[in-house]
Structures are given as structure tokens and as C-alpha cells.
N, C-alpha and C positions, 0 to 999 in steps of 0.2 A: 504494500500500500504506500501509496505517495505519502507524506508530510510534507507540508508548508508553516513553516511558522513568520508569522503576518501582523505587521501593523496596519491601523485603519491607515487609508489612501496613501499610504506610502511606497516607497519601489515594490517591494512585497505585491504591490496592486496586479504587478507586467504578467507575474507566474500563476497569478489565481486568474485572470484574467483569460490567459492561455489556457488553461485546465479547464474553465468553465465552457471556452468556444470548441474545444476538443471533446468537452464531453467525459472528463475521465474522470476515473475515482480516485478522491483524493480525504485525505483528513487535515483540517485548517485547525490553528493555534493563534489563538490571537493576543497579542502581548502586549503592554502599556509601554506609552512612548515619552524617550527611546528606551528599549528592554537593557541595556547595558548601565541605565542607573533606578531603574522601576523593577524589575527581573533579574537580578544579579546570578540568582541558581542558571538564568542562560546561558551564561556565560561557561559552562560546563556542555555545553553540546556547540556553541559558537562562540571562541574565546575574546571576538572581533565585538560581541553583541551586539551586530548587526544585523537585520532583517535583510533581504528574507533568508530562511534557512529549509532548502530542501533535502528531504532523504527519501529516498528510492533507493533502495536495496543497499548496497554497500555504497553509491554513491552521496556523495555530499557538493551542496553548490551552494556560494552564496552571494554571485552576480547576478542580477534580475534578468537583464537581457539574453545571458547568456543560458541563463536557463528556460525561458521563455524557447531558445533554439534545440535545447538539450530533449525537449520535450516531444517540440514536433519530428523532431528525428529517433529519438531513442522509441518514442511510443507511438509512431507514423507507421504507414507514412498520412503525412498531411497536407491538406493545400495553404496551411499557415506558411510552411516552409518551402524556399526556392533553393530545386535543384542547381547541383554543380551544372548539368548539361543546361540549363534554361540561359536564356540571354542577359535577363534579369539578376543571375546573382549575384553579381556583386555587387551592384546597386541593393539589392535583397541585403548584403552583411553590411555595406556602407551605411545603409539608411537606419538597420535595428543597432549598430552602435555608436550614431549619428544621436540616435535620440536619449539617450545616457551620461557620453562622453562630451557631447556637446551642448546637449539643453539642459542636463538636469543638474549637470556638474554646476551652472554659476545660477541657478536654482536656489541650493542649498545651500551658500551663502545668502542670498536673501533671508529667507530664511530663518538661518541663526543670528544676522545682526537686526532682522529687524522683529523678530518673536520670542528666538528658545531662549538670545540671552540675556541673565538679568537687566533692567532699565540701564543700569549704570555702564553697563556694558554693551548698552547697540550702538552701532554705529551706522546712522540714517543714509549718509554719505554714501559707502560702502555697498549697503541693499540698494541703494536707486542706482549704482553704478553698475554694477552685478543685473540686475531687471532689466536694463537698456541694452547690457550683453545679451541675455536671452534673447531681447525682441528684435535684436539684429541679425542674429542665429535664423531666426525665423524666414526672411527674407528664401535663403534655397526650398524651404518648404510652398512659400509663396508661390515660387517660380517653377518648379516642377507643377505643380499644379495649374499650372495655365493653359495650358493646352487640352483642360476640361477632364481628366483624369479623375475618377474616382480613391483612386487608391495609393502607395506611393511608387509601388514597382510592379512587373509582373500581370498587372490588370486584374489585380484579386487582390479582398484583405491577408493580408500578412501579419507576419510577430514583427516586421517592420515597422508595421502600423502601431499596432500594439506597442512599441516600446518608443515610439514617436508620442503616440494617443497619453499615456500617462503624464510625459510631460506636458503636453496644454490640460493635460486637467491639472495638473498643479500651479499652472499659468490663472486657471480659472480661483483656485484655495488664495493662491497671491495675488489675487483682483486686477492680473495683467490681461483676463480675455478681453477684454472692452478696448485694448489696441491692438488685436490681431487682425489683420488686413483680409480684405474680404476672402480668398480662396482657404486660408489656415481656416477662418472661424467656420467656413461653409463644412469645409474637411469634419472640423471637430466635431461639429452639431451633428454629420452623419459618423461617426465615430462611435456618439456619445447614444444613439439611437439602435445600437448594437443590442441583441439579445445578450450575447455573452458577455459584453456588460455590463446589463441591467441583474444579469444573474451575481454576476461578481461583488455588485453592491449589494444583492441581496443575502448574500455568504455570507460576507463581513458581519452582518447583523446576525444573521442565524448562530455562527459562533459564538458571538458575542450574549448571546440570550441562554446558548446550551452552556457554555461556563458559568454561566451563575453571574454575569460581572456586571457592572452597573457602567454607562457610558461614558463618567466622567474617569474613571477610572485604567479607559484604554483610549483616549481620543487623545491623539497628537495633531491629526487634520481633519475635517469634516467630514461626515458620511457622504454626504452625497454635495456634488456640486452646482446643484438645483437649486 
């Protein structure tokens, strides 16, 4: 059986997200944020206590994207993932660590100087400089999508998508969607319209009600971006 161990709307999101449009069985853990100073005993299954934390048999992963990839190949095949032989792939791996290593990365300094850390410690500067890096990022997303394209590679959703898709929902938690240029917000809105989506945020709650735990108690970001 899969394990995910999951913060609400956090990268953790890419792999549940994956799982739900796959259809697979899986068991969700959900943990107060961040589990590394609210969960310390996680720190004994992920010494990082970093979400997310997958285990599938003797494997262990705990980069989102790239388990987001792990998935639709290891328990594929799927049409989330683009073969080696498709034209598409490597637009297919550019794009799913496009949305990681470049959106999400100056993300999370927003973030922490303008929420997680104490008052005395943000720095206002820093998070608007950091949020204008995102929304400049944005621009190849913009432009690939001009030529009316549904999806970002491939001509089908993808875990490119997917691991694209999480970062504007977190663009949405950082009140940055209201300057996404029209093709990104069109993208998202159908993104955001996804079944496997709507399941993925209903996970999150299911878990959260079969542990016994009360919301304030695991909310690092908002349930839903609605």
C-alpha cells in the first residue's frame, strides 16, 4: 500500500493529487505545519521533516514532482506521463521541474518572510521581491499557451501540469492570482475544474476528520482556494 504523509495545500498536494487522477490506493497522513517543529516523532521516518513522505514498498521519496513521475511510471502505465519515444518529452520533464524548481522555489520565501516568521522577523521587502520573481516566471507559461493549447505538453493533462497546477494554487493562498495574465488564469481555472482535484481536496478533509484532529491544529494553508 502507498503512504503519503501530507500537509494541507502544501507540495505534498503534486502526489495526492497524482494518486487521486490515477485512481490508486493509497493511505494519506496528515500532519501539522510544518511537521518538523509540530510532529517531531517524524522526524524518525523523515529526518528532513519535510513533507511529503512516500513509501511504497521498500521505496522512499520525498521530492513532490518527482514522485508525482515515480508514480505514473512505476504504477503505469499512464497518460499523466510522457514517453521517452513521444516528441513531447522533454518539454514533458522541463515543464514538471519547471514548476518546482522554478515557481515554487521563490514561493516559499514569500512565504516565510511575509507569514511563518515571527512579526519581528519579516521582511516585507524580500516577499514583494520574491512574488514579482514568480510573476515573471510566469511569462513562458503565458506564452506557450498562446497558440490556444489546452494543456502544457503532449496535448493531454500531465504530472507537468500537475506540478505546474500547484504552484498557481499557491499563487492563489498568496493573493498573487488577480495578476496572472489572461492564458495562466484561463489554464488554472481549467486546472482547478479537474475531478482529480476536487477529489484531492476532498482527501485532505477526509483524513483530517478520520484522525480525530481539529483544523486549527493541521492548517499551515487553506483548504480550498475558493
Amino acid at each position: 500500500m502507498i503512504h503519503l504523509y501530507h500537509c494541507i495545500n502544501a507540495r505534498s498536494l503534486r502526489p495526492l493529487w497524482t494518486l487521486e487522477e490515477m485512481r490508486l490506493p493509497y493511505e494519506l497522513t496528515v500532519l501539522p505545519f510544518p511537521p518538523r517543529a509540530l510532529a517531531p516523532e517524524y522526524k524518525q521516518l523523515n529526518p528532513l521533516g519535510t513533507i511529503p513522505l512516500l513509501l511504497d514498498g521498500d521505496t522512499r521519496m520525498t521530492e513532490s514532482a518527482a514522485i508525482c513521475h515515480y508514480l505514473t511510471t512505476r504504477h503505469g502505465p499512464s497518460p499523466l506521463a510522457v514517453a521517452v519515444d513521444e516528441p513531447d518529452y522533454g518539454a514533458f520533464l522541463n515543464w514538471t521541474h519547471f514548476g518546482e524548481a522554478t515557481l515554487t522555489f521563490p514561493q516559499t520565501l514569500v512565504l516565510r518572510y511575509a507569514r511563518f516568521e515571527p512579526k519581528e522577523r519579516r521582511q516585507p521587502q524580500v516577499a514583494q521581491d520574491y512574488a514579482q520573481w514568480f510573476l515573471a516566471r510566469l511569462r513562458a507559461i503565458e506564452a506557450v499557451l498562446a497558440d490556444g493549447r489546452e494543456f502544457l505538453c503532449a496535448q493531454r493533462f500531465t504530472v507537468a501540469d500537475i506540478s505546474v497546477g500547484y504552484a498557481l494554487l499557491l499563487g492563489t493562498v498568496l493573493k498573487l492570482d488577480e495578476q496572472y495574465h489572461p492564458n495562466v488564469a484561463t489554464y488554472w481555472q481549467r486546472l482547478g475544474q479537474r475531478e482529480g482535484y476536487a477529489r484531492a481536496q476532498q482527501a485532505q478533509k477526509t483524513a483530517i476528520q478520520r484522525q480525530g484532529l481539529a483544523i486549527d491544529e493541521v492548517l499551515g494553508m487553506p483548504l480550498s482556494h475558493r
